[in-house]
TORKOL-4160 file (C-alpha; in steps of 0.2 Angstrom, whole numbers, padded with zeros to 4 digits, m for minus):
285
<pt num="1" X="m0028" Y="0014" Z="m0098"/>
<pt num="2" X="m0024" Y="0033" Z="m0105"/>
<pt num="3" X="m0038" Y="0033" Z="m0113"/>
<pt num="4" X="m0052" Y="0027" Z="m0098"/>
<pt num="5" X="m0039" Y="0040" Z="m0089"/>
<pt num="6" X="m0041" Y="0057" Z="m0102"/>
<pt num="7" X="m0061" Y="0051" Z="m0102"/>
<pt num="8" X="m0062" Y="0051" Z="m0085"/>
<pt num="9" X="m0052" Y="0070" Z="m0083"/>
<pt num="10" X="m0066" Y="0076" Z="m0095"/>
<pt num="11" X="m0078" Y="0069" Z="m0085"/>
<pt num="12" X="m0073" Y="0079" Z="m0071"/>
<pt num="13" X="m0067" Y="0094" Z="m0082"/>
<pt num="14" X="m0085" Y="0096" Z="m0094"/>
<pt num="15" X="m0092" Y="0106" Z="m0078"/>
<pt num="16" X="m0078" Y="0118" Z="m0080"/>
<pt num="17" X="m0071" Y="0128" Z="m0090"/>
<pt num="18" X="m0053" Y="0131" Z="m0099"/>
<pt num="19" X="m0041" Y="0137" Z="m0087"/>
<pt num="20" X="m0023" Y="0137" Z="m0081"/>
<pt num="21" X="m0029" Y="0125" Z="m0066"/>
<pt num="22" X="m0036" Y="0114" Z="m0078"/>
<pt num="23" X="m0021" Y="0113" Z="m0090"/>
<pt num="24" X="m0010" Y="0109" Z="m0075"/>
<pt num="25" X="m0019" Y="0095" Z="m0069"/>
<pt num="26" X="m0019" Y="0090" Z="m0089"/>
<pt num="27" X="0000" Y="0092" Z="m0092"/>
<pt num="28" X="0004" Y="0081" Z="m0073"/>
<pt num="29" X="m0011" Y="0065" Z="m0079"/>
<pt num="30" X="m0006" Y="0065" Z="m0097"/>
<pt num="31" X="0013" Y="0065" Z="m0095"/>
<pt num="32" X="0015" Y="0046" Z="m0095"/>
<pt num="33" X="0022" Y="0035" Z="m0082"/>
<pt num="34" X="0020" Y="0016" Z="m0079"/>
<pt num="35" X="0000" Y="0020" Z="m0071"/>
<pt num="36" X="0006" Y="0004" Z="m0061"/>
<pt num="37" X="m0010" Y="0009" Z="m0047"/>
<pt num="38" X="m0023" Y="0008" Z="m0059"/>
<pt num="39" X="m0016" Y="m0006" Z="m0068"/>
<pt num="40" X="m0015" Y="m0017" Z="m0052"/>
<pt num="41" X="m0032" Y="m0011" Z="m0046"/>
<pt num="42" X="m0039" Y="m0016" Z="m0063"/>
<pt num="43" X="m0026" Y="m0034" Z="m0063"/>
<pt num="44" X="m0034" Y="m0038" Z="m0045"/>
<pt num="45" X="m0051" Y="m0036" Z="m0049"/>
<pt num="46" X="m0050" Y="m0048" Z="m0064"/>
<pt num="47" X="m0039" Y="m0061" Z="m0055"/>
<pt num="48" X="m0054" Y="m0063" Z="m0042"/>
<pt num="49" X="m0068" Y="m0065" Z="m0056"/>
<pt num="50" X="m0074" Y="m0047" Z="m0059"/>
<pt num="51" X="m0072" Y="m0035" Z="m0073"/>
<pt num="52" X="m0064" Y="m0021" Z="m0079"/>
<pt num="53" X="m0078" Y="m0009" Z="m0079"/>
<pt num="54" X="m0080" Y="m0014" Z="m0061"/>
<pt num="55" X="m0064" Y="m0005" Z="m0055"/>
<pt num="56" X="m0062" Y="0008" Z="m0068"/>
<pt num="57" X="m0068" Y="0022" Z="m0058"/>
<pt num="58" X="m0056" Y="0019" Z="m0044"/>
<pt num="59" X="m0041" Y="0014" Z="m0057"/>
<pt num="60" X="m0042" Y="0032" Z="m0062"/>
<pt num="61" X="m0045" Y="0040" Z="m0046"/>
<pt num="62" X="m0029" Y="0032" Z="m0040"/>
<pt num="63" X="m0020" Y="0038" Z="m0054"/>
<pt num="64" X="m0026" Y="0056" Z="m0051"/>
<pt num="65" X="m0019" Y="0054" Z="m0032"/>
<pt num="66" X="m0003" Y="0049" Z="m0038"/>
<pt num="67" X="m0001" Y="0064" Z="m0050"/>
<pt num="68" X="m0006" Y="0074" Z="m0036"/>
<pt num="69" X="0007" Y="0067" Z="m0026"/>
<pt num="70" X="0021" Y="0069" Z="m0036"/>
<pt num="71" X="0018" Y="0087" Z="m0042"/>
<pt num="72" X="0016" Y="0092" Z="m0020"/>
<pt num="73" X="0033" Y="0080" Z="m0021"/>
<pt num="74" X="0042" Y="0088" Z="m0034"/>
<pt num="75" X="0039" Y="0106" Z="m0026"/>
<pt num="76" X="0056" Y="0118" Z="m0019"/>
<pt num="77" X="0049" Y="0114" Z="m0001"/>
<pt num="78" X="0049" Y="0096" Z="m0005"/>
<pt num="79" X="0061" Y="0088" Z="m0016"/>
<pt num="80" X="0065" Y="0103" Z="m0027"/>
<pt num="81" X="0064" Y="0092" Z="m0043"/>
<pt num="82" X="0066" Y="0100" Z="m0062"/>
<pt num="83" X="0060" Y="0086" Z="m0071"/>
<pt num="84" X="0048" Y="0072" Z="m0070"/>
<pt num="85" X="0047" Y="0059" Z="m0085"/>
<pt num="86" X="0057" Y="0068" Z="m0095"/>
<pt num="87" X="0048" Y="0084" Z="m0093"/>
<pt num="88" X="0050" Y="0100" Z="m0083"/>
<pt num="89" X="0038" Y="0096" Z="m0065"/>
<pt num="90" X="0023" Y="0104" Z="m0065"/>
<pt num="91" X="0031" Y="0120" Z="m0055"/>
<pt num="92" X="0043" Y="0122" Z="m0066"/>
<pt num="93" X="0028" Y="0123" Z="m0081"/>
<pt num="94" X="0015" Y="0133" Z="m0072"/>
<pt num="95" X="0025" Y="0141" Z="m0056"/>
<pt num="96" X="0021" Y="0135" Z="m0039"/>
<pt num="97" X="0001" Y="0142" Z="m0034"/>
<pt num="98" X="m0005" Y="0135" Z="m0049"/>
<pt num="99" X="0005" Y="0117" Z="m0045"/>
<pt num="100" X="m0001" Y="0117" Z="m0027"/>
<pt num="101" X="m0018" Y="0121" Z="m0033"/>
<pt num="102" X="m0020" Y="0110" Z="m0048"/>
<pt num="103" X="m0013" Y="0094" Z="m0034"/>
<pt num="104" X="m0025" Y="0099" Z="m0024"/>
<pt num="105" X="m0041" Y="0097" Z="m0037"/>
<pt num="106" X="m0033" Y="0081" Z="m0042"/>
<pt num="107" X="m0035" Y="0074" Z="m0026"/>
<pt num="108" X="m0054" Y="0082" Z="m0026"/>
<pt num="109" X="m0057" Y="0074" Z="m0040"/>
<pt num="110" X="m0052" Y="0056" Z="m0037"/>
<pt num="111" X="m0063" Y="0056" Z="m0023"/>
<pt num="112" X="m0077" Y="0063" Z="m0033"/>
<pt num="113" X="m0074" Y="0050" Z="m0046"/>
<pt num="114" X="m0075" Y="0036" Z="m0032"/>
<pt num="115" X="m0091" Y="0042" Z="m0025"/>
<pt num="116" X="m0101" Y="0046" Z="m0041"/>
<pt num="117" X="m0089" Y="0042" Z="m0057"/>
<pt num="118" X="m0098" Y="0032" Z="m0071"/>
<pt num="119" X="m0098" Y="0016" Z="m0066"/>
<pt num="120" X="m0101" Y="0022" Z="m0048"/>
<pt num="121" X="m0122" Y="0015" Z="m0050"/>
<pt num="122" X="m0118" Y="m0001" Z="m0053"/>
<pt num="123" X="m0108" Y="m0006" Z="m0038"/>
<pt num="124" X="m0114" Y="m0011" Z="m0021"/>
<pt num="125" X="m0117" Y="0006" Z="m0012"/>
<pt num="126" X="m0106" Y="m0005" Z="0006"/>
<pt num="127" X="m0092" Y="m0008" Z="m0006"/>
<pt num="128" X="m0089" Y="0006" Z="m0014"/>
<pt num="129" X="m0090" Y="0016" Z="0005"/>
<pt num="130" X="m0078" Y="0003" Z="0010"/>
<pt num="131" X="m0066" Y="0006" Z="m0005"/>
<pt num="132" X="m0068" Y="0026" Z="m0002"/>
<pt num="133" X="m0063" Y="0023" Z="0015"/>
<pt num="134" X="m0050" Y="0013" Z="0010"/>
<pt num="135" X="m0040" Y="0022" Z="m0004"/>
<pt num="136" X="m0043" Y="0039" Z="0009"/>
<pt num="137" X="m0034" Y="0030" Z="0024"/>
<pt num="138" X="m0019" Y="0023" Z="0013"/>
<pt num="139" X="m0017" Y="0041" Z="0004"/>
<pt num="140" X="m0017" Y="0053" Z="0021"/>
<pt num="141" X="m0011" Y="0056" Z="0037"/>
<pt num="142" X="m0012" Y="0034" Z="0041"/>
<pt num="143" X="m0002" Y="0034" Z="0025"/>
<pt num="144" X="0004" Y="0040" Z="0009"/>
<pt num="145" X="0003" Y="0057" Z="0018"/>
<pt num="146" X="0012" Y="0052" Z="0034"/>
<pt num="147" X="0027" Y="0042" Z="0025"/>
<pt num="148" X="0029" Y="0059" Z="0014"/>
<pt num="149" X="0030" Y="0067" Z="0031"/>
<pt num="150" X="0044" Y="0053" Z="0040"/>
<pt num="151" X="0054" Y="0057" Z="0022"/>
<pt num="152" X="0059" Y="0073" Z="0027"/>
<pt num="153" X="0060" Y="0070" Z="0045"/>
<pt num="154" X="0073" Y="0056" Z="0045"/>
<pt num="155" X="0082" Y="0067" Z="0028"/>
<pt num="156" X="0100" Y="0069" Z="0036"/>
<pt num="157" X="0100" Y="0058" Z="0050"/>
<pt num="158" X="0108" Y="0042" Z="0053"/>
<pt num="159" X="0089" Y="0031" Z="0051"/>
<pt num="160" X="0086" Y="0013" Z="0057"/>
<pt num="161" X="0083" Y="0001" Z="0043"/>
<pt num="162" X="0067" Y="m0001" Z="0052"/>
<pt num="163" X="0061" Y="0017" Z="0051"/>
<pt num="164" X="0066" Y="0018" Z="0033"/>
<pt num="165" X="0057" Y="0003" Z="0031"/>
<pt num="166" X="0040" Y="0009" Z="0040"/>
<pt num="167" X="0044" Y="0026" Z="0029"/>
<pt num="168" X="0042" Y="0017" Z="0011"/>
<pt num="169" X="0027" Y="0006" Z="0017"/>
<pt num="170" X="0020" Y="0024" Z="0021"/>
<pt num="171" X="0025" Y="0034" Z="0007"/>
<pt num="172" X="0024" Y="0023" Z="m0006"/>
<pt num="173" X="0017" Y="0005" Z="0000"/>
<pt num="174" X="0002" Y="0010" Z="0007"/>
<pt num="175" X="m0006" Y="0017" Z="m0012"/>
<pt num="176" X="0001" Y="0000" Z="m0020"/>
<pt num="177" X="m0008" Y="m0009" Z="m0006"/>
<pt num="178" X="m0024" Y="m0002" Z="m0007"/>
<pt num="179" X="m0022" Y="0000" Z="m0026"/>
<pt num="180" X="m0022" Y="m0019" Z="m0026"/>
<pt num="181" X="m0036" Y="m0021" Z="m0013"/>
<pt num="182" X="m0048" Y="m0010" Z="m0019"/>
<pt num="183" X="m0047" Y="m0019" Z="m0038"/>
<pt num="184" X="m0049" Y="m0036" Z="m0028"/>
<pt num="185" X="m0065" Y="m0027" Z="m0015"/>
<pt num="186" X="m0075" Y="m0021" Z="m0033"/>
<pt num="187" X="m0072" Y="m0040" Z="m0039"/>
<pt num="188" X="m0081" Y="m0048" Z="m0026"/>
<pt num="189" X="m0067" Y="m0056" Z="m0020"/>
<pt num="190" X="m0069" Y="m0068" Z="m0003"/>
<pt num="191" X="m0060" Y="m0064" Z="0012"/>
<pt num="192" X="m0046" Y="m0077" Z="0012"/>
<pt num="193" X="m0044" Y="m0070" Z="m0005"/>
<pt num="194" X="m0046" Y="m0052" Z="0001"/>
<pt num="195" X="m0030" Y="m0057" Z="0013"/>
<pt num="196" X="m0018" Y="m0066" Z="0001"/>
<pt num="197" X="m0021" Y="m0048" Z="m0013"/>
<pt num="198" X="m0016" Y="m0037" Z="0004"/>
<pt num="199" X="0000" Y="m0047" Z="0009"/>
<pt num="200" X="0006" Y="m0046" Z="m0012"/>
<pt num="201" X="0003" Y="m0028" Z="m0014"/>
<pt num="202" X="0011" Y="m0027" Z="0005"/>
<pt num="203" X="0026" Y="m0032" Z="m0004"/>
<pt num="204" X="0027" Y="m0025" Z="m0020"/>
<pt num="205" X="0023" Y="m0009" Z="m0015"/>
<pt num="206" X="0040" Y="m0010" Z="m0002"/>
<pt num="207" X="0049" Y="m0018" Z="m0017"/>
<pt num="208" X="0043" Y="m0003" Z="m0028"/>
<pt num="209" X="0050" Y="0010" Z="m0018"/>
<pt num="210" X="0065" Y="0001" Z="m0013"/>
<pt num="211" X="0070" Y="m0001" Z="m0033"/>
<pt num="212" X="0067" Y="0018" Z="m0032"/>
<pt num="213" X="0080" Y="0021" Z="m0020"/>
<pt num="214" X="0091" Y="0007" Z="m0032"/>
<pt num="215" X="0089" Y="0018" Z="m0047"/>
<pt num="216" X="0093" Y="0034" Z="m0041"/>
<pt num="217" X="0110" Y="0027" Z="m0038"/>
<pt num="218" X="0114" Y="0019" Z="m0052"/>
<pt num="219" X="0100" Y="0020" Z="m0065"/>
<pt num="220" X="0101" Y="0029" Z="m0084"/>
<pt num="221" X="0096" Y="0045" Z="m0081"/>
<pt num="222" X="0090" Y="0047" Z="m0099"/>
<pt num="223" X="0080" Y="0033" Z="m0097"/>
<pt num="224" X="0075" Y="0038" Z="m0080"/>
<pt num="225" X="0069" Y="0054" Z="m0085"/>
<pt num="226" X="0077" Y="0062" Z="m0073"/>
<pt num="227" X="0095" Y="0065" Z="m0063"/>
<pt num="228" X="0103" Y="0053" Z="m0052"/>
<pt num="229" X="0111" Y="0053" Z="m0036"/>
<pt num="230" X="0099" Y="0066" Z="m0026"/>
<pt num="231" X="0093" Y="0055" Z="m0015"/>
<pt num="232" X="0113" Y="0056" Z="m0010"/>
<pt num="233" X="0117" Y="0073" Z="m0012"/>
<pt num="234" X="0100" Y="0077" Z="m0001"/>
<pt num="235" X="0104" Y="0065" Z="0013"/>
<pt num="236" X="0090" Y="0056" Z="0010"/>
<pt num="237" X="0083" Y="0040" Z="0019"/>
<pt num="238" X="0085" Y="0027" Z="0007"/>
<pt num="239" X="0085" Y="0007" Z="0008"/>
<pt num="240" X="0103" Y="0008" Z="m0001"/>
<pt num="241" X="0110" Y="0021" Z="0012"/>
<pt num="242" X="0103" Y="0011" Z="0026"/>
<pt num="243" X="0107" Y="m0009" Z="0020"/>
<pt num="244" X="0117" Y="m0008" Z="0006"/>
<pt num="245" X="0118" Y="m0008" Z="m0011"/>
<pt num="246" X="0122" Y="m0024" Z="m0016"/>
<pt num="247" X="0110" Y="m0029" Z="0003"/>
<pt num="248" X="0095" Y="m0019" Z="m0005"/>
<pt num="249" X="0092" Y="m0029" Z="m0021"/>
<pt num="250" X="0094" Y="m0045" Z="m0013"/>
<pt num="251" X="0081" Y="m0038" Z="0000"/>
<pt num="252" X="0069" Y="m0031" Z="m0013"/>
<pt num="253" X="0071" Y="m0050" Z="m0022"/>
<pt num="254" X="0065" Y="m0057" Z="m0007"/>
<pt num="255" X="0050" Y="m0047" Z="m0006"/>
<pt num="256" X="0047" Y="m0052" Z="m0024"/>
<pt num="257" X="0044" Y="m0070" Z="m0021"/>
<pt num="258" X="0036" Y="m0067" Z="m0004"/>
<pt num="259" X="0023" Y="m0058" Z="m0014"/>
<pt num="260" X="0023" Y="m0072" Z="m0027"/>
<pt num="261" X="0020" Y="m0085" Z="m0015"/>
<pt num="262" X="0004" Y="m0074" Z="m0008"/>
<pt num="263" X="m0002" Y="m0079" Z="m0029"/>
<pt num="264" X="m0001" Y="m0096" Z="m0025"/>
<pt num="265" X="m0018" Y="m0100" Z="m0021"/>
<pt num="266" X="m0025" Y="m0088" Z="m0036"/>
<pt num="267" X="m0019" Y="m0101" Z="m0047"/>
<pt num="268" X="m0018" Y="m0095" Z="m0065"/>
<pt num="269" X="m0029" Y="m0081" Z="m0065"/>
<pt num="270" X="m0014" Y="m0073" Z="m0055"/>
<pt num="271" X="m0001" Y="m0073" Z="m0067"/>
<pt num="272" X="m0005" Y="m0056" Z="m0073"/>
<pt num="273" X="m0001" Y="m0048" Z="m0056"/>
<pt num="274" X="0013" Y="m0062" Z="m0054"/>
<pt num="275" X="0019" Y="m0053" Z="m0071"/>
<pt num="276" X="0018" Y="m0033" Z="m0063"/>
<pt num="277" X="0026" Y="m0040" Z="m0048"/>
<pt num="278" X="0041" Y="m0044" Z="m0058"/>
<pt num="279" X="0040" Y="m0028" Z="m0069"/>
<pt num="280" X="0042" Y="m0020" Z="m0053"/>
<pt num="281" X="0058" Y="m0028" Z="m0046"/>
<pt num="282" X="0066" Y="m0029" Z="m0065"/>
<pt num="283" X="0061" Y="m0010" Z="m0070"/>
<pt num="284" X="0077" Y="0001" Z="m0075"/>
<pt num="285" X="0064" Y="0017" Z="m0074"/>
């Protein structure tokens, strides 16, 4: 997956030349991370009967939204983070005009990737327009965009576990969702089928952020890559603060084997989401 990433950052990057923007939006892709959204995009395509290749070209534009995401996230008027994966945040790197800039070519460049990326001649013209649509709802104001926005507005107050709730399907849900519904559109998938890959990455995508929230509380920071106990000392809206400790990981296990169950009529071919599912719940980064 790094690889079909780094090829598909030249792709964009061969029709410019060497800069400072350029090596931002470099450092932010090729700085690890579980690329979780293009792997589950690439695992739903191939559990309905399609191919890799199919879904490469969204795989990687959904990983360039999410490093776009989490450079704007990491900025002094967001988050204020230092490091991310073990490495100082992209504003701490390159100063804050060029991080805001280079998230902002990221996200360009995913869409130009979904709309005329290598592979983008042999798909149905329909389902890659339905894809584009797709992926833009789930990462703006209907979604990633919005959930970002309810973050800071609930930070500080005394949240409803069910504002919280509609807060993480936002922020983080909604990219895991479509990640997982775009892979399963570029395979041909049926609608029943369509459905059953929704409701998983429904799921996961909560469960992903709740263990999020679990792991800024007490995770390793070294193997975290970062400090804990921000979300606390920011007053942050968080499953854990709302629920529980103990009352968040027995909610995030539920929504593990609700998204299991949702495998069910996949048969085998969906062990290998069945197996990210649980990579998500049991991570300790």
């Amino acid at each position: 997956m790094d690889a079909a990433l780094k090829q598909a950052l030249d792709t964009w990057v061969d029709r410019s030349s060497p800069t400072l923007l350029i090596e931002a939006m470099r450092y932010s892709v090729e700085s690890g991370g579980k690329r979780l959204r293009p792997i589950l995009c690439v695992a739903a395509c191939e559990a309905v009967g399609g191919k890799e290749v199919q879904a490469m070209d969204a795989a990687c534009a959904l990983e360039f939204i999410h490093a776009y995401s989490l450079i704007h996230d990491d900025l002094p008027a967001m988050d204020n983070d230092d490091l991310r994966r073990g490495k100082p945040t992209c504003h701490k790197a390159f100063g804050e005009a060029v991080a805001v800039l280079a998230g902002d070519a990221l996200l360009t460049a995913a869409f130009e990737l979904l709309a005329a990326g290598p592979h983008a001649g042999d798909i149905d013209p329909a389902i890659s327009l339905a894809v584009i649509r797709l992926i833009a709802k789930a990462a703006g104001a209907l979604g990633m965009v919005q959930g970002q926005m309810l973050d800071i507005t609930l930070e500080g107050l005394e949240a409803h576990w069910e504002q919280v709730q509609r807060m993480q399907q936002l922020k983080t849900g909604a990219l895991i969702r479509a990640s997982v519904e775009a892979g399963a559109l570029l395979g041909g998938a049926s609608s029943p089928t369509l459905d059953c890959i929704s409701a998983f990455g429904a799921n996961i995508g909560l469960a992903f952020q709740m263990i999020d929230d679990i792991l800024n509380v007490e995770g390793n920071p070294e193997i975290l890559g970062k400090p804990v106990g921000s979300d606390e000392t920011m007053r942050k809206a968080t499953s854990p603060a709302v629920l529980g400790l103990q009352a968040a990981k027995v909610y995030a296990a539920g929504l593990l084997e609700s998204a299991l169950a949702q495998l069910v009529p996949l048969g085998t071919v969906g062990r290998p989401l069945a197996g990210l599912a649980r990579f998500i719940v049991e991570r300790k980064n």
